[in-house]
N, C-alpha and C positions, 0 to 999 in steps of 0.2 A: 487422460485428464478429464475431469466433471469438470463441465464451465456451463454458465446461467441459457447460454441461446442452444440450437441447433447446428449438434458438428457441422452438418454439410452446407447450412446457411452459412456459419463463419468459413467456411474452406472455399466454397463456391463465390463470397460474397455477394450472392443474390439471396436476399430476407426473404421468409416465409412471412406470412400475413401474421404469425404469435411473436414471431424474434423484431419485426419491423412495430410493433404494438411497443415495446419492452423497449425501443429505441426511441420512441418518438416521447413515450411517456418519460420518459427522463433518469428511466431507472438503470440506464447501460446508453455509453456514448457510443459515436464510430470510433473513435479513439481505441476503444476497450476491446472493438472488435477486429480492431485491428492486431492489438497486444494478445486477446484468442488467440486468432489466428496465427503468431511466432511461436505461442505456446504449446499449440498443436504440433506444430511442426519441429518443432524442439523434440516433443514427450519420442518422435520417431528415431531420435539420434541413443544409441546403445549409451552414453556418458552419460544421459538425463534420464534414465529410465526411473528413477524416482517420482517423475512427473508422472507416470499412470496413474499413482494410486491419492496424486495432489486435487485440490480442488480450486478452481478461479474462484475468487471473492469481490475483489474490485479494483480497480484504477483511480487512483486520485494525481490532478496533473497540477503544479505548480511551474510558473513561467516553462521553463523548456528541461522538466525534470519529471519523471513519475513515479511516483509509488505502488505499485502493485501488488496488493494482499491474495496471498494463496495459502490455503489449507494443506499441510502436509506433515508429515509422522516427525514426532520428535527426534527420534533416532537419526536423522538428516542433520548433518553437521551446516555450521551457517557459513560454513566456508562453498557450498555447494551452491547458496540462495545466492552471495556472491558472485559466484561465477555465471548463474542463470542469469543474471542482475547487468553483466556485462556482455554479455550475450544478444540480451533484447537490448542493450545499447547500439552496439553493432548497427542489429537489423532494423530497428526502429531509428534509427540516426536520430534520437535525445538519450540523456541520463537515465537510466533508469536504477530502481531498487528496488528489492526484493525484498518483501516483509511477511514474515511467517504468522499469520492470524493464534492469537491467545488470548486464554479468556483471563488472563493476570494484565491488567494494564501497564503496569507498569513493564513486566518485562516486553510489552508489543512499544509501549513509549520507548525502551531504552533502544533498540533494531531501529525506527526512525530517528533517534538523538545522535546515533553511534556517528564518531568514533567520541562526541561529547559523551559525560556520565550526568545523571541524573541526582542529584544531592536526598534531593522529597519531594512528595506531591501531597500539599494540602487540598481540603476539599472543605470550603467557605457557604454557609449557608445563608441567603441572604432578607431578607424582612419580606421580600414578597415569596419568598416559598421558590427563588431557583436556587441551581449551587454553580457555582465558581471553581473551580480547579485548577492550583497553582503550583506550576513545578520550577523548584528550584534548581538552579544549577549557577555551578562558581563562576565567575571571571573569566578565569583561565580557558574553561571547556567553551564560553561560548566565542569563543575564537575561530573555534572549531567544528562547529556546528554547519550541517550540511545544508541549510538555507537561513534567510534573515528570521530574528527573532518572532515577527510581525507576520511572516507566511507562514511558520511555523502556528504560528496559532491560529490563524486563519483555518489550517488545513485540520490539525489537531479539532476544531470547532464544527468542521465540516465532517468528520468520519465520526464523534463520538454523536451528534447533535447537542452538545452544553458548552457550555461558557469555558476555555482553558484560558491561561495568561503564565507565560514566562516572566520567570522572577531570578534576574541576573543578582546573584551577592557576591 
């Protein structure tokens, strides 16, 4: 697995002076280095050998849940991201999920919405020149949405850097 620090820094957990740089600057938590660290140790289990050729991206942590974006081949069913997903539950004792980086937003929104469905996503431009980004979804789905409406766009605002807002109809 490519991840942003130094294999033997995150194995060893003692930072080299570039990987301890990269943490302090705020660009990768110990959180993430810890989440490395399962992943590493995962890519060595014969079941997860898909992980070699995967790439770490980031960690995003909502209350006592995380999102972890990783690079890997499409050909990977999402039944597998799943199971890695319950995995690093397990071992990191919170929630985790497993989201497969895409340059289509909507299909990387629908992986964080699931098992909700996404109806549309407007894109609102606004008089001072930002834009707004509004995704609809029904009633029904957001019953079932994997965290509150409110952290969801909190968190959605914090990975693209724009303004998102959920729009229940």
């Amino acid at each position: 697995m490519k991840i942003p620090l130094d294999t033997i820094c995150v194995k060893s957990g003692i930072l080299c002076p570039r990987c301890k740089k990269l943490i302090d600057s705020g660009a990768y938590t110990q959180n993430e280095v810890d989440v490395m660290k399962v992943l590493l140790e995962l890519e060595e289990d014969p079941s997860n050998k898909f992980l070699r050729e995967a790439t770490y991206i980031k960690s995003y942590y909502i209350d006592s849940m995380a999102i972890v974006v990783i690079e890997v081949s499409n050909t990977i069913p999402q039944t597998m991201l799943v199971r890695l997903g319950r995995t690093l539950s397990e071992k990191l004792r919170l929630k985790v999920r497993v989201v497969r980086r895409s340059q289509d937003v909507k299909a990387f929104l629908a992986q964080i919405f699931a098992p909700a469905r996404i109806q549309g996503i407007d894109s609102v431009w606004t008089p001072d020149g930002d834009v707004q980004h509004i995704i609809r979804i029904s009633r029904y789905d957001a019953r079932v949405l994997p965290f509150k409406v409110n952290q969801l766009e909190n968190l959605l605002t914090m990975i693209f850097n724009e303004v998102y807002r959920i729009k229940v109809i």
